[in-house]
RODREN-636891 format. One line per 5 residues: number of its first residue (from 0); their letters; for each residue y negated, z, x of N, C-alpha, C, O. Coordinates in pm, 1 decimal, always signed. Atoms other than C-alpha are relative to their C-alpha. Example, Ala and Ser with C-alpha at 12.3 -4.5 7.8 and 13.67 -1.06 7.14 Angstrom:
RODREN-636891
0) as) +119.0 +0.0 +89.0 +450.0 +780.0 +1230.0 -120.0 +0.0 +90.0 -118.1 +66.5 +193.6 ~ +119.0 -6.0 -82.0 +106.0 +714.0 +1367.0 -109.0 +73.0 -77.0 -219.8 +89.9 -26.1
end
This chain:
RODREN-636891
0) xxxxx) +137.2 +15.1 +45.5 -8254.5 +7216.2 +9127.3 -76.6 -87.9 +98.3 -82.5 -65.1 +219.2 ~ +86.6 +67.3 -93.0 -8490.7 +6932.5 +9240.4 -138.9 +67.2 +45.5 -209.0 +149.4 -13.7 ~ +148.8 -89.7 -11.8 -8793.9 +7029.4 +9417.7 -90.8 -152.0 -69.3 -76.6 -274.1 -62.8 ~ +117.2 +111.0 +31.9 -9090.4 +6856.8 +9255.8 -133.0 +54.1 +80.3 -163.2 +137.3 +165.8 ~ +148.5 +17.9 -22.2 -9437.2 +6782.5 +9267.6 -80.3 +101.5 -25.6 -194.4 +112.3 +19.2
5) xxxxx) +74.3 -168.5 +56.3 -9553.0 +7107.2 +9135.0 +58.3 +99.0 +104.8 -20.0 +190.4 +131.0 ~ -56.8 -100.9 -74.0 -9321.4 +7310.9 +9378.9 -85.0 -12.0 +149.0 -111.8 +79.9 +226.4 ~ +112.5 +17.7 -104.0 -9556.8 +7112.0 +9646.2 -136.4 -13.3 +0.7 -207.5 -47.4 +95.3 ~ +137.2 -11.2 +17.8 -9863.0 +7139.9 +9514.1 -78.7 +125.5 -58.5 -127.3 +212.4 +13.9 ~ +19.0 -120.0 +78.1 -9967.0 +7385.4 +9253.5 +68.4 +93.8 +34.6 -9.1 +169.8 +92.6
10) xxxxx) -48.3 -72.3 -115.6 -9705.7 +7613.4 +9404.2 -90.9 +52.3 +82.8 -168.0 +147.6 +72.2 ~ +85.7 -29.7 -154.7 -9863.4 +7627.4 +9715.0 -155.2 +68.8 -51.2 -191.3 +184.4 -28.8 ~ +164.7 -25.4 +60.8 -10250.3 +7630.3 +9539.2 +9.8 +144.2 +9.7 -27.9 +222.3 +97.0 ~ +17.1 -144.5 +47.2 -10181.1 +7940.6 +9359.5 +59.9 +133.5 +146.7 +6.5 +235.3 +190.7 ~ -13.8 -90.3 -156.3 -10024.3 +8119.2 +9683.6 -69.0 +41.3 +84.5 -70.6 +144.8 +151.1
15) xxxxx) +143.2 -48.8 -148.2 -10309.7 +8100.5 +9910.0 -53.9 +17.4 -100.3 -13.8 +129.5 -131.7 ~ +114.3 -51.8 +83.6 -10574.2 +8121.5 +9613.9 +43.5 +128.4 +39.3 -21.1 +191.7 +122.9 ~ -21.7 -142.7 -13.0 -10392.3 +8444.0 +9607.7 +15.4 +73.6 +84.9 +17.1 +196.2 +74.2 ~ +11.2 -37.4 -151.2 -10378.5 +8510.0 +9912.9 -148.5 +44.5 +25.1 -188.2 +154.9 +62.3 ~ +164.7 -30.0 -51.4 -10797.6 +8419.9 +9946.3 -50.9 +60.4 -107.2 -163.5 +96.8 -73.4
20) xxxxx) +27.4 -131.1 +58.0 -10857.6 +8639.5 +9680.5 +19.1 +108.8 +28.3 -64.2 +183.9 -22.3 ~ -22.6 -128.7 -25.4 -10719.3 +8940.7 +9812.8 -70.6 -36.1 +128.2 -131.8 +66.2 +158.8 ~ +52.3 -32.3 -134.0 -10866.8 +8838.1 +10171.6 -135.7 +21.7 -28.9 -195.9 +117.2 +20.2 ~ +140.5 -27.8 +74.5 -11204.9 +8793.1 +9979.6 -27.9 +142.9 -43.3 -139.9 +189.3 -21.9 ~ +21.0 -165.8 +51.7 -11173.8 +9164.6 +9833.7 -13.2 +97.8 +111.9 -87.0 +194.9 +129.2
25) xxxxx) -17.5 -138.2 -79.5 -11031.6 +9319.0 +10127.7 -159.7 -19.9 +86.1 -212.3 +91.4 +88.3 ~ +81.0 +79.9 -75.8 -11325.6 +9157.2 +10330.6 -138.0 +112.4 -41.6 -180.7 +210.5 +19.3 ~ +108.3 -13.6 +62.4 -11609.4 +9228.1 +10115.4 -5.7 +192.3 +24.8 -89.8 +265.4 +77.1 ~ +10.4 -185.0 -63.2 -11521.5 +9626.3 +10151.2 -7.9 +17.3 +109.5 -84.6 +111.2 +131.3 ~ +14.4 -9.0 -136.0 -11500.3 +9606.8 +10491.4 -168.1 +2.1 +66.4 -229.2 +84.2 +134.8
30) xxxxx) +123.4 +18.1 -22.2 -11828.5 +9453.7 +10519.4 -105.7 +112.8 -77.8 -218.8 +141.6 -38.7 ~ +101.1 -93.9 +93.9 -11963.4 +9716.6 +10223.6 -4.0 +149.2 +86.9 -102.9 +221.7 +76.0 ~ -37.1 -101.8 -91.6 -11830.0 +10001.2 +10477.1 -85.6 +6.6 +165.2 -144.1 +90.5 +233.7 ~ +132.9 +41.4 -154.5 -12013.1 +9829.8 +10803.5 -129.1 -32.7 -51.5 -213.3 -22.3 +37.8 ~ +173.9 +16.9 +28.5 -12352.6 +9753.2 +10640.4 -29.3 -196.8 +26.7 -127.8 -261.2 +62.8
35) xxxxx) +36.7 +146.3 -53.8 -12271.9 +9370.1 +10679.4 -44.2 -78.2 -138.8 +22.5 -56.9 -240.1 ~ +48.4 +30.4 +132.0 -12476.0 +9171.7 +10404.2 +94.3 -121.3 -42.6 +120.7 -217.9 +29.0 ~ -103.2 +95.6 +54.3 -12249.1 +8969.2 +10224.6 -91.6 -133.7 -10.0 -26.0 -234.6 +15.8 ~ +86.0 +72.1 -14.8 -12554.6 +8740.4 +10199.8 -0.1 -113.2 +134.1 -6.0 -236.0 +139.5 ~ -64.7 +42.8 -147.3 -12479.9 +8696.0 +10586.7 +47.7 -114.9 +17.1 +19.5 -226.8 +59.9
40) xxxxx) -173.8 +87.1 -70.1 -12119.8 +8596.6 +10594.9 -8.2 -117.3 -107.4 +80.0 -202.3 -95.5 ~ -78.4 +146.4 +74.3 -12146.0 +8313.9 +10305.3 -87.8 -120.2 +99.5 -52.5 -236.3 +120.5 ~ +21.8 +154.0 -93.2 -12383.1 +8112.2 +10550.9 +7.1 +20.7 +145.1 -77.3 -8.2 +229.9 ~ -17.1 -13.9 -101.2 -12193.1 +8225.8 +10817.7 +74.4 -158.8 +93.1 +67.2 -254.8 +16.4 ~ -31.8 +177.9 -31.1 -12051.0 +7866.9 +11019.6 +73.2 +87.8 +144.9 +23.8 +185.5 +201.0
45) xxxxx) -76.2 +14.2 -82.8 -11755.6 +7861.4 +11287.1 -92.7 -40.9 +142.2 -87.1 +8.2 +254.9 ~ +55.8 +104.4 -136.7 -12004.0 +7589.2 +11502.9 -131.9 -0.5 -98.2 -140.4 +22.1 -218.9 ~ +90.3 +66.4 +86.8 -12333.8 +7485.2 +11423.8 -17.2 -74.1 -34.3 -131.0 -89.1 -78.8 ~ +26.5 +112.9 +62.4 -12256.5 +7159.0 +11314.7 +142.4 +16.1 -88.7 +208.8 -82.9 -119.3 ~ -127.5 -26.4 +148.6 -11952.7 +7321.9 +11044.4 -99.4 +9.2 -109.1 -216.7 +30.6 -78.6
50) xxxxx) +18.5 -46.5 +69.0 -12034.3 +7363.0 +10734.6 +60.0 +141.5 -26.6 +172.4 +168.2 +15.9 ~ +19.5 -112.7 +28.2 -12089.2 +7735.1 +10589.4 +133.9 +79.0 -84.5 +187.4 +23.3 -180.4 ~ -17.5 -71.8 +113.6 -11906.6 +7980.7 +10426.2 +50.5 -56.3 -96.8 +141.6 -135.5 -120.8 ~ +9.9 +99.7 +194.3 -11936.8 +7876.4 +10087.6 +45.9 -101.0 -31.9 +122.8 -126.7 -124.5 ~ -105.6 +128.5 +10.8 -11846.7 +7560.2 +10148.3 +124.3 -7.1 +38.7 +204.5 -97.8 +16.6
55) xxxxx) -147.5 +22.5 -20.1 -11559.0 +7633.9 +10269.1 +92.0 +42.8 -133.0 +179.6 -23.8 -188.2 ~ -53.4 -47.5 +151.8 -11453.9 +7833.6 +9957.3 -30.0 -55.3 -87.2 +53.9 -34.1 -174.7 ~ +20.3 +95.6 +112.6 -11608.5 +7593.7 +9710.6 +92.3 -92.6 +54.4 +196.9 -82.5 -9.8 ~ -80.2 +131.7 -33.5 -11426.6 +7284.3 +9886.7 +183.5 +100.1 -48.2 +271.4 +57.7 -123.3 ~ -202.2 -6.5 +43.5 -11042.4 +7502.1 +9860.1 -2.2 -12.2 -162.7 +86.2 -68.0 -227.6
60) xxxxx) -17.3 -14.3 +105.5 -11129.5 +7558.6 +9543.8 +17.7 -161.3 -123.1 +100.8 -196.4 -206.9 ~ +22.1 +153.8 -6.6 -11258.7 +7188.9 +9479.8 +156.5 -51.0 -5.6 +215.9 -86.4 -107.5 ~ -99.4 +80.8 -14.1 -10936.7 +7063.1 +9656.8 +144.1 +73.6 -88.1 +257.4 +49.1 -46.8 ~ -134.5 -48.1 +70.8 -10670.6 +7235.6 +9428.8 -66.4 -0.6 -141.0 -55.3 -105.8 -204.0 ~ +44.6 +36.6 +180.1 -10839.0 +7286.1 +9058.2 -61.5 -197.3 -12.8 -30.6 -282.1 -96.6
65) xxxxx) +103.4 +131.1 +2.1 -11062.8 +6951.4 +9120.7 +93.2 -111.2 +39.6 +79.3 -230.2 +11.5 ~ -112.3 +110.7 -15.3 -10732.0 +6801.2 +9265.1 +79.2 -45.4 -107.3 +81.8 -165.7 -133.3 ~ -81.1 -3.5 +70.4 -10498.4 +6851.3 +9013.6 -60.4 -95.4 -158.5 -1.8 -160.7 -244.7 ~ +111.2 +88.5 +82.8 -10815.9 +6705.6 +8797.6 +34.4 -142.0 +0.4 +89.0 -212.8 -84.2 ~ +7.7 +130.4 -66.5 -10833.3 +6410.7 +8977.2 +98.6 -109.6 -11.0 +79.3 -230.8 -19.9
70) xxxxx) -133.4 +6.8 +11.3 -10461.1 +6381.7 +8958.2 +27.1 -65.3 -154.1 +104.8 -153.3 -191.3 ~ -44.3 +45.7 +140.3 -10480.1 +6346.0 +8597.6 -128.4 -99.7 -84.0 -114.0 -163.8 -188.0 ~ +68.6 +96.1 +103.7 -10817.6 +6165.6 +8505.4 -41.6 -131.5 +116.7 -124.6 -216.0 +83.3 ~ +18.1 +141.3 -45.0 -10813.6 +5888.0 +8796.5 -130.0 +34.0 +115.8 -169.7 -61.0 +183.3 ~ +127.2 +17.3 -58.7 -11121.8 +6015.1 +8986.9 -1.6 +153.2 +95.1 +35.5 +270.4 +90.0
75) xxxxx) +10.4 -142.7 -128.0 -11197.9 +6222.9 +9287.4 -151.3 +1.2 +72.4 -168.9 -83.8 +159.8 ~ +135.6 -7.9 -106.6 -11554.0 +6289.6 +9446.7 +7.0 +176.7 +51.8 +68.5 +274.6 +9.6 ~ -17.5 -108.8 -97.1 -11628.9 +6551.0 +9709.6 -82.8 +131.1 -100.2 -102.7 +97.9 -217.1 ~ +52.2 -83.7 +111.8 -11809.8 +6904.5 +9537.1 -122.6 +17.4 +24.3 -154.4 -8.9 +140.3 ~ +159.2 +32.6 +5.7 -12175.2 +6925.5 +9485.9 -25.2 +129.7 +159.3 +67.1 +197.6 +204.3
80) xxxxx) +11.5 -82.0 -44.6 -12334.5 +7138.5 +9736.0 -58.8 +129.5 -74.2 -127.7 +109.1 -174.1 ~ +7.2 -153.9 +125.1 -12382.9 +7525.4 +9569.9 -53.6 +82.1 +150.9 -51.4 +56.5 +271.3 ~ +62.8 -94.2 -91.8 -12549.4 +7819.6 +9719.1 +24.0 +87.6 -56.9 -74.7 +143.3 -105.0 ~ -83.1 -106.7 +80.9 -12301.2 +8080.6 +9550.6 -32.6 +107.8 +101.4 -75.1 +96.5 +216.4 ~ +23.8 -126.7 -31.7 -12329.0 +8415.9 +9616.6 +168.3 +45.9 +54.9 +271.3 -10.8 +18.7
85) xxxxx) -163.4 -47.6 -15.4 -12006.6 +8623.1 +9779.4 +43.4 +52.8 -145.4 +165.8 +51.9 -158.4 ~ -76.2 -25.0 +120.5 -11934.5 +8731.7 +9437.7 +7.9 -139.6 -93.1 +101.2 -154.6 -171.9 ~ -4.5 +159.5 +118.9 -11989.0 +8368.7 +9235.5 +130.3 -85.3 +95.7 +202.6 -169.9 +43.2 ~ -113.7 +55.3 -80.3 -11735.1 +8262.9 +9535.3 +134.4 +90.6 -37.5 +241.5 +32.1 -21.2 ~ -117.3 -69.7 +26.3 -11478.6 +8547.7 +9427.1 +53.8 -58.0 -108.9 +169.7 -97.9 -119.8
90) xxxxx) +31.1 +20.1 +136.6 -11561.5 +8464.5 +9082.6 +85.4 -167.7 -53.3 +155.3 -182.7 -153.6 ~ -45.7 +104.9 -14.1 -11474.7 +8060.6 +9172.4 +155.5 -30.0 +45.2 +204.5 -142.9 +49.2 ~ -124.1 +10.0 -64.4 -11131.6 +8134.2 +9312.9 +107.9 +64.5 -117.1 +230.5 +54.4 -121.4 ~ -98.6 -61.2 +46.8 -11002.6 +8317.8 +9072.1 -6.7 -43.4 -182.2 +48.6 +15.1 -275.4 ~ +1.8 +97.2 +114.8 -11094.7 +8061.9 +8772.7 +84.8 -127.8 +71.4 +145.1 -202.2 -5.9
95) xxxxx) -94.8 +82.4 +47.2 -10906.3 +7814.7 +8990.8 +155.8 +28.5 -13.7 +241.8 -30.3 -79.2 ~ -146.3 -68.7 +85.8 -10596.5 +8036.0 +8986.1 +6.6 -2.9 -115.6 +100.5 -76.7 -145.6 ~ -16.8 -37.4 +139.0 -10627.8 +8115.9 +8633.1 +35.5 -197.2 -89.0 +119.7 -238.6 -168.8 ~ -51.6 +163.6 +83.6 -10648.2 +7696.2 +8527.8 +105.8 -95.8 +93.8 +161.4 -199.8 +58.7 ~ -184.8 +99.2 -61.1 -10350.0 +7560.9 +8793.7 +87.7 +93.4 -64.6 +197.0 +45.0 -94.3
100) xxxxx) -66.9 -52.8 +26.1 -10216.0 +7847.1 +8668.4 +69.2 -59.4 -151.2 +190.3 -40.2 -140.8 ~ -6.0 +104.5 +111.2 -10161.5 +7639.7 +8314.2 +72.1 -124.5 -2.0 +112.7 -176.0 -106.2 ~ -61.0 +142.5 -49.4 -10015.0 +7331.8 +8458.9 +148.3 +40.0 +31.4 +202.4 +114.7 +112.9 ~ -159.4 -34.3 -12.1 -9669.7 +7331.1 +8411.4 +68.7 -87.6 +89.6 +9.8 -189.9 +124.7 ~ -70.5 +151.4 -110.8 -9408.1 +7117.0 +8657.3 +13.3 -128.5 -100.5 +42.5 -235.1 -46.1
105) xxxxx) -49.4 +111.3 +38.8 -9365.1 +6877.8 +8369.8 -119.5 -150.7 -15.5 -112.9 -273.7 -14.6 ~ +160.7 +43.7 -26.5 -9781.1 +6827.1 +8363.2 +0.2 -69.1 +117.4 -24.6 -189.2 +128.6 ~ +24.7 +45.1 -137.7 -9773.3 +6799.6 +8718.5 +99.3 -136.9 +53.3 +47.5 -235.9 +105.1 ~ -97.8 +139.8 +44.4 -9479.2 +6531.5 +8712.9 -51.2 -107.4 -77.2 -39.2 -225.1 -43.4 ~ +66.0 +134.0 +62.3 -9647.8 +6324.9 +8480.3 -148.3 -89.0 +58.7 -211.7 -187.6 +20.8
110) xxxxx) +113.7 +147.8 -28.4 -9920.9 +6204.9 +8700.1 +77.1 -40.6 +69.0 +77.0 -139.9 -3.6 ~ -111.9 +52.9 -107.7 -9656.0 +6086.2 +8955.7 -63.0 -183.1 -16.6 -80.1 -238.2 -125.4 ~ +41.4 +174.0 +39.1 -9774.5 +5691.9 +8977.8 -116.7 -32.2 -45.9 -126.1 -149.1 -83.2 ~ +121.6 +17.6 +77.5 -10122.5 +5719.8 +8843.1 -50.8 -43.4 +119.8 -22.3 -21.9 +237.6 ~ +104.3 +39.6 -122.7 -10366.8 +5565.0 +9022.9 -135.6 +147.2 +0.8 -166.2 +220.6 -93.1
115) xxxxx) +97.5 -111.9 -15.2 -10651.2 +5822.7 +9172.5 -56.5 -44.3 +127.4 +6.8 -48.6 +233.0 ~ +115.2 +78.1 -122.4 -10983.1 +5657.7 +9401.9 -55.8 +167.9 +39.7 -88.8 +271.9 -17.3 ~ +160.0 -145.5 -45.7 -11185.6 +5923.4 +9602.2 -110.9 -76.0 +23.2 -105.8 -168.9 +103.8 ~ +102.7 +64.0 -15.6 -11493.7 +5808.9 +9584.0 -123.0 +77.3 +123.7 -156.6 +187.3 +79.9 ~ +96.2 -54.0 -63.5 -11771.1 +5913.2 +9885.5 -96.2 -127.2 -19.7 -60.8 -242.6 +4.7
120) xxxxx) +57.8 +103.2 -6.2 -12067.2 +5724.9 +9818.6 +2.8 -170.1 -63.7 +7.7 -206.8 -181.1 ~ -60.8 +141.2 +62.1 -12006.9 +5362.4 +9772.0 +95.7 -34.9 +70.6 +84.4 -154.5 +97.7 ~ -89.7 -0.2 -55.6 -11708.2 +5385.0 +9953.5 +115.3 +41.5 -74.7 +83.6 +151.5 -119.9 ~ -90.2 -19.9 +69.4 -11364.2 +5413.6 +9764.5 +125.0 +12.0 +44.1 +156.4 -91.2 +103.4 ~ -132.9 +10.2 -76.9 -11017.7 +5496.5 +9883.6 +90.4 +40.8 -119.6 +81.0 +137.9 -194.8
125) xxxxx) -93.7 -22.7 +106.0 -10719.4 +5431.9 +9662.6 +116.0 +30.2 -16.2 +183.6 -62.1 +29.3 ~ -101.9 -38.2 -80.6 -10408.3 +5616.6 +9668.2 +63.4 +3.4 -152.2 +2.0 -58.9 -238.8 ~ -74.9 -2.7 +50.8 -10145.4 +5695.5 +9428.0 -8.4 +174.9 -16.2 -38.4 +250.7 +76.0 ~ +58.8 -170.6 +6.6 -10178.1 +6082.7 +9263.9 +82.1 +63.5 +64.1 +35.7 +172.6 +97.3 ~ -53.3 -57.2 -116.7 -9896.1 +6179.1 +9493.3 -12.7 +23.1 +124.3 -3.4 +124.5 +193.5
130) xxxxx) +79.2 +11.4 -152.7 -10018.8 +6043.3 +9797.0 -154.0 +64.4 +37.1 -184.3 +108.6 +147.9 ~ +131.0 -47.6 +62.9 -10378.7 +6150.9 +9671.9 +41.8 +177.5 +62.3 -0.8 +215.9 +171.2 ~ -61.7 -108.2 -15.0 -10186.2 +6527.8 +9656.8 +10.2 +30.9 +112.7 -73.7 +93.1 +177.9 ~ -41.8 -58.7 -150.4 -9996.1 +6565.1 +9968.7 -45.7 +7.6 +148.2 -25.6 +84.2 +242.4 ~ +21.2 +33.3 -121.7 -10184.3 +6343.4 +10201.1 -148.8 +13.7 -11.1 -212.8 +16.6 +94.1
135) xxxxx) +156.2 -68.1 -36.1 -10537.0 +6431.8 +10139.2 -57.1 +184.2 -57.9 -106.6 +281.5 -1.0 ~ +14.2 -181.0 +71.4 -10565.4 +6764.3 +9872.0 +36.5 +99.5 +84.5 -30.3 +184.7 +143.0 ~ -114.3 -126.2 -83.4 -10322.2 +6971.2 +10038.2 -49.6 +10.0 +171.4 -94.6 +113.1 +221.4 ~ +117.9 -38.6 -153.0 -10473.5 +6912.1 +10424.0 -104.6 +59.4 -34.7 -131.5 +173.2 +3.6 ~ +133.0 -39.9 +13.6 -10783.4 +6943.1 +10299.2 -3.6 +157.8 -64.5 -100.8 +225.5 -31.1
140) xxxxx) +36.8 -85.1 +99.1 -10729.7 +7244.2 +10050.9 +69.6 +129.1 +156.2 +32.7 +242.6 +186.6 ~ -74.7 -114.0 -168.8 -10523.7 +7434.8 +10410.6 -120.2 +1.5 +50.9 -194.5 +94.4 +19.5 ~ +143.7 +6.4 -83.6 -10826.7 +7342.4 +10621.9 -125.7 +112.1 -37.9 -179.9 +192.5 +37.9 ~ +136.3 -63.9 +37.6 -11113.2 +7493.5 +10404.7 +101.1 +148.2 +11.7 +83.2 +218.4 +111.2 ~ -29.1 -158.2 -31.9 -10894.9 +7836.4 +10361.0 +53.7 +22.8 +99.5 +91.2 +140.0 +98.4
145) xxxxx) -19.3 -71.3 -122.9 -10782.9 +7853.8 +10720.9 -185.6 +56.6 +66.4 -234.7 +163.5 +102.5 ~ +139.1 +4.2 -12.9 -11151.2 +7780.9 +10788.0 -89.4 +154.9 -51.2 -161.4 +230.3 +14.2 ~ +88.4 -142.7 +38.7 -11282.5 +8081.4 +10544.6 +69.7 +130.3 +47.0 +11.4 +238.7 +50.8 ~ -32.3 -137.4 -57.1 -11046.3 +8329.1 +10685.5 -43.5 -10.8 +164.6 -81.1 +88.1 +227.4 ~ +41.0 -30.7 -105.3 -11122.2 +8244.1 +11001.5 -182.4 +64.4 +28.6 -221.9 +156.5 +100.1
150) xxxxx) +125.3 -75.7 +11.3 -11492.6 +8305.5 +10944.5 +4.2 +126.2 -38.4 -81.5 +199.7 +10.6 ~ -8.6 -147.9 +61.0 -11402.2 +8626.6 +10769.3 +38.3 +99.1 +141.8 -26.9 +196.1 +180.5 ~ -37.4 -72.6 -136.2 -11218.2 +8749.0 +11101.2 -122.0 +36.2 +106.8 -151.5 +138.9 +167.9 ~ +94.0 -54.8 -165.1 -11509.0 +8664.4 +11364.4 -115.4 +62.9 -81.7 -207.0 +105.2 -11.1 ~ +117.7 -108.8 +75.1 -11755.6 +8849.3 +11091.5 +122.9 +113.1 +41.9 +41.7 +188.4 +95.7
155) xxxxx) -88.6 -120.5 -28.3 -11454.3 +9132.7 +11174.4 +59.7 +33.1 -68.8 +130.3 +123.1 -23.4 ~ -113.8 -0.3 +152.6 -11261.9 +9144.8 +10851.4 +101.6 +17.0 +68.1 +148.3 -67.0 +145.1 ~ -174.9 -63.9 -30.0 -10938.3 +9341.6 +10927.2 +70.1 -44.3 -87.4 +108.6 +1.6 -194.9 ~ -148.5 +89.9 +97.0 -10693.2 +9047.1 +10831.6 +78.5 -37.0 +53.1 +36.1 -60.9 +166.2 ~ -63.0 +31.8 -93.2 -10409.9 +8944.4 +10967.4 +93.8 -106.9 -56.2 +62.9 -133.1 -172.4
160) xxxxx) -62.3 +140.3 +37.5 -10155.6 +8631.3 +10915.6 +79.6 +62.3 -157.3 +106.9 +0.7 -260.3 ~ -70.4 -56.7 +176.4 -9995.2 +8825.1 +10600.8 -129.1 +7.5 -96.3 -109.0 +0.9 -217.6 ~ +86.2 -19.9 +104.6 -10327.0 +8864.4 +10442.8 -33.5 -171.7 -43.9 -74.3 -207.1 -154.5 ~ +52.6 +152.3 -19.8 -10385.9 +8454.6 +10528.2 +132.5 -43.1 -97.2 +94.1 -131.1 -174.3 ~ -154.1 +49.3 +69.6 -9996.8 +8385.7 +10345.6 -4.3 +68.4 -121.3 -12.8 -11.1 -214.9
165) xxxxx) +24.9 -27.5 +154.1 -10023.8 +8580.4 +10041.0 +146.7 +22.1 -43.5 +230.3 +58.1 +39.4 ~ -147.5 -48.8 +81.0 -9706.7 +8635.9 +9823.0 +113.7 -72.6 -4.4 +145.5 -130.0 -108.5 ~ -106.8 +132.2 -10.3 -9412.6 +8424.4 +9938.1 +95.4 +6.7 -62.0 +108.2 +122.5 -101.6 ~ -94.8 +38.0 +104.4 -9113.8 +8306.6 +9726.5 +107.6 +68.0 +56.7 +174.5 +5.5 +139.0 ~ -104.4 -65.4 -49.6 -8875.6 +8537.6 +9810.4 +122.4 -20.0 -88.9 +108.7 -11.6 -210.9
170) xx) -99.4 +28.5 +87.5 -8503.7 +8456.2 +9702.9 +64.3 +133.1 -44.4 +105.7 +228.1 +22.1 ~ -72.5 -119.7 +59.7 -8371.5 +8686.4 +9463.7 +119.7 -17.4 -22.8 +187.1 +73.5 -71.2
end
């Protein structure tokens, strides 16, 4: 069996989504148990010149549903800024599981060669929907959910590198 483009992308997506869904749940009780306002932790920030919370969980979400988008209609821009609530952020993660979840390997194979620009501004960068995938989505979509668990931790969220990995492919 070849590995494809889906075994490195979507794959992966849905793994951590599922992963930051359950760290998102376990989290949120934790905090409902300490008196910490969930209000708090979404504009909670690593540094003061990171972006928040929220953005970090809108951007994974962004870089895997909004990728796989991008992947197939030619176009990539960064995600609006939002001022979601910890539940409209649970709520966002687990709509983009539910639509990569849809994308089959043969979907995901067929953008292979498409062209796909990211656009910031009037600035344009043009890659190929593979290269698009591996060499910007996929950093980027790791980054924002190392990023929100790590904020979840120094708010005190009892998580640990199994809650950050999620459900791995175990050979049967």
């Amino acid at each position: 069996m070849a590995f494809s483009l889906y075994d490195a992308t979507v794959a992966n997506y849905l793994q951590i989504l599922g992963a930051v869904s359950g760290f998102l749940d376990k989290s949120l009780a934790h905090f409902r148990e300490t008196g910490t306002d969930p209000a708090e932790v979404v504009e909670t920030r690593l540094a003061p010149d990171m972006l928040p919370f929220r953005f970090q969980v809108v951007s994974l979400a962004h870089h895997s549903r909004g990728a796989m988008e991008a992947a197939r209609n030619g176009v990539f821009v960064p995600p609006s800024p939002k001022s979601e609530d910890y539940a409209a952020l649970q709520a966002l993660v687990a709509e983009a599981r539910n639509e990569l979840s849809g994308w089959t390997p043969e979907a995901v194979d067929a953008v292979i060669g498409r062209d796909v620009v990211f656009k910031l501004g009037d600035r344009s960068l043009p890659f190929t929907a593979e290269g698009f995938l591996m060499s910007f989505s996929l950093p980027n979509f790791f980054f924002h959910a190392t990023t929100a668990y790590a904020i979840l931790r120094n708010k005190g969220a009892p998580l640990g590198k199994r809650d950050f990995m999620g459900r791995m492919k175990l050979k049967t």
